[in-house]
C-alpha positions as CSV (number, residue, x, y, z in Angstrom):
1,X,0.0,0.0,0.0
2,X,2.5,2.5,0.9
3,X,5.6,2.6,-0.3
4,X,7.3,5.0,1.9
5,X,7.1,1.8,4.4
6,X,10.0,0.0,2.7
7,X,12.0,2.7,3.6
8,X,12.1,1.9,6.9
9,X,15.4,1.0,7.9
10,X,18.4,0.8,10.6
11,X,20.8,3.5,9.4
12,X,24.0,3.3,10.9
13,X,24.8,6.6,12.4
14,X,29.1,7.5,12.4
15,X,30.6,7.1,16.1
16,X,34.3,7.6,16.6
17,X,36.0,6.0,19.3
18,X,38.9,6.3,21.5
19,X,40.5,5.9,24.7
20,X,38.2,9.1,26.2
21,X,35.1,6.8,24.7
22,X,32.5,7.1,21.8
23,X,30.9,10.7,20.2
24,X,28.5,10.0,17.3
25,X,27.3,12.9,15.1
26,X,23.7,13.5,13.6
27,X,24.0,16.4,11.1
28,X,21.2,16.1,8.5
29,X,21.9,14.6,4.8
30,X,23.2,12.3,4.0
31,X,23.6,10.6,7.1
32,X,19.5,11.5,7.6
33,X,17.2,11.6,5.1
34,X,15.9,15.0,6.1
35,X,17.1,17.9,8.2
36,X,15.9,17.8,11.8
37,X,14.3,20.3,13.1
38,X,13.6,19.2,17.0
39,X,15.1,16.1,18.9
40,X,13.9,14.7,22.0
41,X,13.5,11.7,24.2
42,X,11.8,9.7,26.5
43,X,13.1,8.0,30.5
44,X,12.3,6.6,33.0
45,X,9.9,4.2,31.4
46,X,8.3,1.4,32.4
47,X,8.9,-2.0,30.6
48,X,5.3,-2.4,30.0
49,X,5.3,1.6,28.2
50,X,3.8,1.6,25.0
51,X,5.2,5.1,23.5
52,X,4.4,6.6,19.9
53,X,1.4,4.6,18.6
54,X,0.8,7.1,16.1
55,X,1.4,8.0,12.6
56,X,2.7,11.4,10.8
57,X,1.3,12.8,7.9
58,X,4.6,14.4,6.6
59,X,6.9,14.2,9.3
60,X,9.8,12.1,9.4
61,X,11.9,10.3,12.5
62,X,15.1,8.6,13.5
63,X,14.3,6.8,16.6
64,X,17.4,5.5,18.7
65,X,18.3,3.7,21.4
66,X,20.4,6.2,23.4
67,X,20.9,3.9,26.2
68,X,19.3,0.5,26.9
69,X,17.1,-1.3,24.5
70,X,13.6,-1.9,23.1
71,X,11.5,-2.8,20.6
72,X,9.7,-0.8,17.3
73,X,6.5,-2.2,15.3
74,X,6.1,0.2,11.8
75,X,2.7,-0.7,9.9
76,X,1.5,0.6,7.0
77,X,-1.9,-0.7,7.6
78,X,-1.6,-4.0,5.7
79,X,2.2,-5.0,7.0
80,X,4.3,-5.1,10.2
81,X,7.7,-5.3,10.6
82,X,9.2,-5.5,14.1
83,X,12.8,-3.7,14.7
84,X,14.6,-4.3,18.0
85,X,17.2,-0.9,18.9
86,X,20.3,-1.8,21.4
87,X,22.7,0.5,20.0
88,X,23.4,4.5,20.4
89,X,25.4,4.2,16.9
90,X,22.4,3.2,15.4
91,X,18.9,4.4,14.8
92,X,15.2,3.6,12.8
93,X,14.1,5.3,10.0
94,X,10.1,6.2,10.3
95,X,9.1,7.7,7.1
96,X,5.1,9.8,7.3
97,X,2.5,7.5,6.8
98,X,3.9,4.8,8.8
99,X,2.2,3.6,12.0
100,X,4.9,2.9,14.9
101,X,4.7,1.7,18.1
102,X,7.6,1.6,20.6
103,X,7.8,-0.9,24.0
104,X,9.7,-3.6,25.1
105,X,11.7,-1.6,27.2
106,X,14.6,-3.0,29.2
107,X,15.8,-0.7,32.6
108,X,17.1,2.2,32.4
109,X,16.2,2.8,28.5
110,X,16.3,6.2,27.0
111,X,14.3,6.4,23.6
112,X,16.0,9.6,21.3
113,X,13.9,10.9,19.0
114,X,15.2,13.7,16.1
115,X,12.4,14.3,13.8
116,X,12.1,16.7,10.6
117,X,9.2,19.0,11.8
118,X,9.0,21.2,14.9
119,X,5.8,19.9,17.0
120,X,2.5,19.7,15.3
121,X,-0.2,18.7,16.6
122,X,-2.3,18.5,13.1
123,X,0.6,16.2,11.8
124,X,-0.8,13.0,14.2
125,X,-2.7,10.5,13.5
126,X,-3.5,8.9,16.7
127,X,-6.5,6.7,16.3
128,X,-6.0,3.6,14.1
129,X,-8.9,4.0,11.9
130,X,-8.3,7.2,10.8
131,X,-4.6,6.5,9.8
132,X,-6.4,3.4,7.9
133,X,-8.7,5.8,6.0
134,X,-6.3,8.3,5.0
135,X,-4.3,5.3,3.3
136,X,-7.6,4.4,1.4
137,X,-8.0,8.0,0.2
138,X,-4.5,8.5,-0.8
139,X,-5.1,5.0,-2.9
140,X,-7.1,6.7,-4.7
């Protein structure tokens, strides 16, 4: 149905390492495929949190594992793919149109978000049925 879902992927996101530890460095394209406009993240979370469970209209997200692990489910309303993050140096791309869900989350996880809009509230969809319809209507 839609095929910004097969663009969801793990991009691998540069980390340079030495004896002081590990820096890694979001700056837009190419690394991102879009510039951010607003980053920010989610603690102290139970392991039973369910987190996003939404879909954008036009936005688009790298979600990463900043410390700790969990899980992602996309859906584009006919298909799921699950996606498990454990890694700082690497993170999900969630292209519009793509439900997402986030959970699983071990202790002491910390969910990074850097997405390409500032916060709208008229980008959401947050009930199910109406992401469902706007995939019919944009089918046809």
């Amino acid at each position: 149905m839609s095929s910004s879902f097969d663009e969801c992927r793990v991009l691998a996101i540069p980390c340079y390492t030495d004896q002081r530890g590990s820096l890694s460095v979001l700056d837009g394209p190419p690394i991102l495929p879009f510039e951010p406009k607003r980053f920010y993240y989610l603690y102290n979370l139970p392991a039973d949190a369910h987190r996003g469970c939404h879909a954008h209209k036009t936005e688009m997200e790298l979600i990463m594992a900043l410390a700790g692990r969990f899980k992602v489910t996309v859906n584009n309303g006919e298909s799921t793919r699950e996606f498990e993050l454990t890694s700082p140096d690497q993170g999900l791309y969630v292209p519009p149109l793509v439900w997402h869900d986030i959970y699983g989350f071990a202790p002491g996880s910390v969910c990074g978000v850097v997405a390409s809009q500032r916060y709208n509230p008229d980008d959401y969809y947050h009930v199910y049925e109406e992401f469902l319809h706007a995939l019919r209507q944009r089918a046809f």
